[in-house]
Residue, then its C-alpha position, 0 to 999 in steps of 0.5 A: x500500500x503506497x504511503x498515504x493512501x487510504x487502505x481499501x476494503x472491497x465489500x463484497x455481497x449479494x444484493x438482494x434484501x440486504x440494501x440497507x445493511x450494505x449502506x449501513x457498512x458502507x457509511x460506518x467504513x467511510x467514516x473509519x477512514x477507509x476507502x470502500x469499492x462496493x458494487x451496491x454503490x457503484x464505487x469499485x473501479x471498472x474498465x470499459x474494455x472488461x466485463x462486470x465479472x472481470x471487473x469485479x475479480x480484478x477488484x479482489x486483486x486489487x483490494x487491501x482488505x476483503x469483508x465479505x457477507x454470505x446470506x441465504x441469497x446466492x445472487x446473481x451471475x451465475x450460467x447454468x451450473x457456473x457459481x455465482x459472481x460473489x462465490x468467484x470473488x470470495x474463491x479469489x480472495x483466498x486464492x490470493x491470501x488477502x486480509x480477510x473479514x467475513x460474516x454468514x447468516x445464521x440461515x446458511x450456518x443451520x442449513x448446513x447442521x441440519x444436512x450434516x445431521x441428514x448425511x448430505x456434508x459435501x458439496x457432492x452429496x448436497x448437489x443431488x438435493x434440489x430445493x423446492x420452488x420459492x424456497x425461503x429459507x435459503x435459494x441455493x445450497x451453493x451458499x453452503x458451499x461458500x461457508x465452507x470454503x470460508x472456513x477452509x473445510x477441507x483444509x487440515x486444522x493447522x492450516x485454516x489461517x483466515x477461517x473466522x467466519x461471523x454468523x449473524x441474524x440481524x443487520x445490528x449485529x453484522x454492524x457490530x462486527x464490521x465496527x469492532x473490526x475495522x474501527x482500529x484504523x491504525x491497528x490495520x493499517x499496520x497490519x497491511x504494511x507489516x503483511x503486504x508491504x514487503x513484496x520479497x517477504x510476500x513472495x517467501x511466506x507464499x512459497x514457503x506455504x506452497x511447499x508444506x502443501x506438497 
């Protein structure tokens, strides 16, 4: 993050039915200091010769901070079985190991029990269920699937750095989350610089993370 330069959070959500929670975020984050790309407002930067969903990963890489908000809305852009546009960008966000915030309607986390206890715990096993019409509950078992990669899954526990994933059940307390996070300005200032601020230190971490992989 070049000196001066406000740190910037991408917001990233679905839309639907959470208008007014995503200005809420939208004003506590503005007033913290931080700089806020959210497509609800229209404030992400977008290049004419690129797509919306280009536009939007290209966001991810360029973001400092990643507040993403899984509800029981998959949302759109999605083709045929293709995953939605904000699954693609919470799959980026981890691909690129950004510093990561996330929250998930207490809709998606009982969903998730509730098949667990049935036998359906995969995204394998869950794709052969199919809702029935006008579900309400959730719209689509894919954001199950989000959770769980959230929290890295199927990841060993010693490597699940990044998992904290907020449950939440009224815009009140996705507010209270967002607030206790991003309101110590200078603590995450120092935390991008410290983490992201020495490329070849960056690049060491990624490789040595690579190798135990292997």
């Amino acid at each position: 993050m070049a000196a001066g330069k406000r740190p910037t959070v991408l917001v990233s959500s679905t839309v639907y039915g959470i208008q007014e929670l995503l200005e809420r975020i939208y004003t506590i984050l503005t007033a913290f200091g931080y700089e806020v790309w959210m497509s609800h407002k229209g404030t992400p930067p977008t290049r004419s010769d690129r797509t919306a969903f280009e536009n939007c990963l290209q966001a991810v890489d360029d973001c400092d901070l990643f507040l993403g908000v899984i509800t029981s809305d998959y949302g759109s852009g999605k083709d045929g079985d293709e995953i939605s546009i904000t699954h693609q960008e919470l799959r980026r966000a981890i691909e690129r190991r950004k510093p990561r915030w996330l929250l998930s309607h207490q809709n998606v986390v009982f969903a998730r029990r509730l098949l667990r206890d049935l036998g359906h715990d995969t995204p394998a096993k869950r794709s052969k269920l199919s809702l029935s019409k006008g579900a309400r509950s959730i719209s689509d078992l894919r954001v199950i699937d989000m959770y769980e990669e959230a929290i890295l899954n199927t990841r060993p526990l010693s490597e699940r750095h990044g998992n904290w994933v907020q449950e939440f059940s009224t815009d009140e307390d996705a507010l209270l989350f967002a607030s206790a996070q991003f309101s110590r300005y200078q603590e995450v200032e120092k935390f991008i610089t410290e983490n992201l601020g020495n490329p070849a230190s960056v690049l060491a971490r990624t490789r040595l993370g690579r190798g135990a992989k292997q």
